[in-house]
C-alpha positions in Angstrom: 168.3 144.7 227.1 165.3 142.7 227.0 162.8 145.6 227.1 163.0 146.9 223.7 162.1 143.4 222.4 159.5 143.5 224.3 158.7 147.5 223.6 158.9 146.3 219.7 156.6 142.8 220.3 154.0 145.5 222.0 154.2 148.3 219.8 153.4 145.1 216.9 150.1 144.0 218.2 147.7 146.8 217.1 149.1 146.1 213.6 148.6 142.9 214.0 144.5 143.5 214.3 144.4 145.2 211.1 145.3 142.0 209.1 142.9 140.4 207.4 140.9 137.4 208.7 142.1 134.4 206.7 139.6 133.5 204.3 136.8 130.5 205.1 137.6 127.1 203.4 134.6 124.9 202.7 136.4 122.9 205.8 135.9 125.7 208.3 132.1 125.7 206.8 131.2 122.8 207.6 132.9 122.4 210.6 131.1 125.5 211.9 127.8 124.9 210.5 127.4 121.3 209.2 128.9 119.4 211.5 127.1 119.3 214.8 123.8 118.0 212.7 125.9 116.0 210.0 128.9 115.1 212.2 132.7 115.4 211.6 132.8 112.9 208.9 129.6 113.8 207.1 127.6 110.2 208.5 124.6 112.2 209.6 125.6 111.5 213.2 126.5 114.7 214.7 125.4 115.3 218.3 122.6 117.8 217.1 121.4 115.5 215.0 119.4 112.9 217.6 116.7 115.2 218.1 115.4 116.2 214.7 113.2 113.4 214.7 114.3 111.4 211.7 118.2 110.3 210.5 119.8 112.5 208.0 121.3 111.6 205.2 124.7 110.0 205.0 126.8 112.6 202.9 129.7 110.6 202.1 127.2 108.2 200.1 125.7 111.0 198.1 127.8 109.9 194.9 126.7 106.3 195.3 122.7 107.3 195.6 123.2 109.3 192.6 124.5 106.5 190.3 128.5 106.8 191.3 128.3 110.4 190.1 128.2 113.8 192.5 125.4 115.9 191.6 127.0 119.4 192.6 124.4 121.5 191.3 121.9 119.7 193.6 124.3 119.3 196.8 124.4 123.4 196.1 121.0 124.0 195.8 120.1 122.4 199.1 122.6 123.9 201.0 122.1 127.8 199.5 118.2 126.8 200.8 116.7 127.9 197.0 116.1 124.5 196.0 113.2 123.8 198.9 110.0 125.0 198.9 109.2 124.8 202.5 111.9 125.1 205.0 113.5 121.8 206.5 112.9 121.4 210.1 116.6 122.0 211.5 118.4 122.3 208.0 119.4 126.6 207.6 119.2 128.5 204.5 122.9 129.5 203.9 122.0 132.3 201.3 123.2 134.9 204.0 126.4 133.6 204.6 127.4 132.9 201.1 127.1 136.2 200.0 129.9 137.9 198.7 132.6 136.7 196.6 131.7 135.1 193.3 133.6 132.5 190.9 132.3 131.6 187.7 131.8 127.5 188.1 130.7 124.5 186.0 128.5 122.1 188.7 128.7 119.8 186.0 126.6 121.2 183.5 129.1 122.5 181.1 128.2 125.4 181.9 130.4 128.4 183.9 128.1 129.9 186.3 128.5 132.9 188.6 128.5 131.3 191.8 129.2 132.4 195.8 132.8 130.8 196.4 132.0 129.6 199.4 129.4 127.6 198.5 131.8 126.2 195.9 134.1 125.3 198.8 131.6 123.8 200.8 130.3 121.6 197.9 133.3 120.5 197.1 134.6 119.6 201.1 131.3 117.5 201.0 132.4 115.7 197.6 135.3 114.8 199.1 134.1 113.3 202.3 
């Protein structure tokens, strides 16, 4: 009686490998890639972060060193790497990983701009921390 549940639970599981992978939220992100430098709550005090020589940046004050208001285009810029002319010592380039899907997306500018969605996530998790 109980082994054709079991015969059916079994018979499930190669199906179950051909789902998709849920998508990335800009929460996963930077839990996988931005937190062990930037910490969990964005205050630059991740456990990576002690041996890069100087303190990084608090990211839950961004809005408040930018005159109350969230420059998105910047916060963008730096993470996608295109917006330094040398590399910083510790900080990735994200271009690789954000390839793919594309939203069109006003940073603030007024203007819609075709841009990877999850570095739209990602900017926007940061915004909100």
């Amino acid at each position: 009686m109980l082994a054709r549940p079991l015969l059916l639970a079994l018979a499930a599981l190669p199906l179950a490998a051909c789902l998709p992978a849920p998508a990335p939220t800009g929460a996963a992100d930077y839990a996988a890639y931005c937190a062990a430098c930037h910490g969990p709550a964005g205050k630059g005090d991740g456990l990576r972060a002690y041996g890069l020589g100087k303190p990084l940046p608090d990211l839950t004050s961004i809005a408040a060193r930018n005159g109350g208001s969230f420059p998105r285009a910047k916060v963008m810029t730096q993470i996608w790497g295109y917006a330094r002319a040398t590399p910083t010592p510790g900080m990735p380039a994200f271009s690789t990983l954000l390839e793919g899907r594309t939203v069109l997306y006003d940073s603030g500018d007024g203007i819609l701009t075709p841009t990877p969605l999850r570095l739209v996530q990602l900017a926007e998790f940061v915004e909100g921390l």
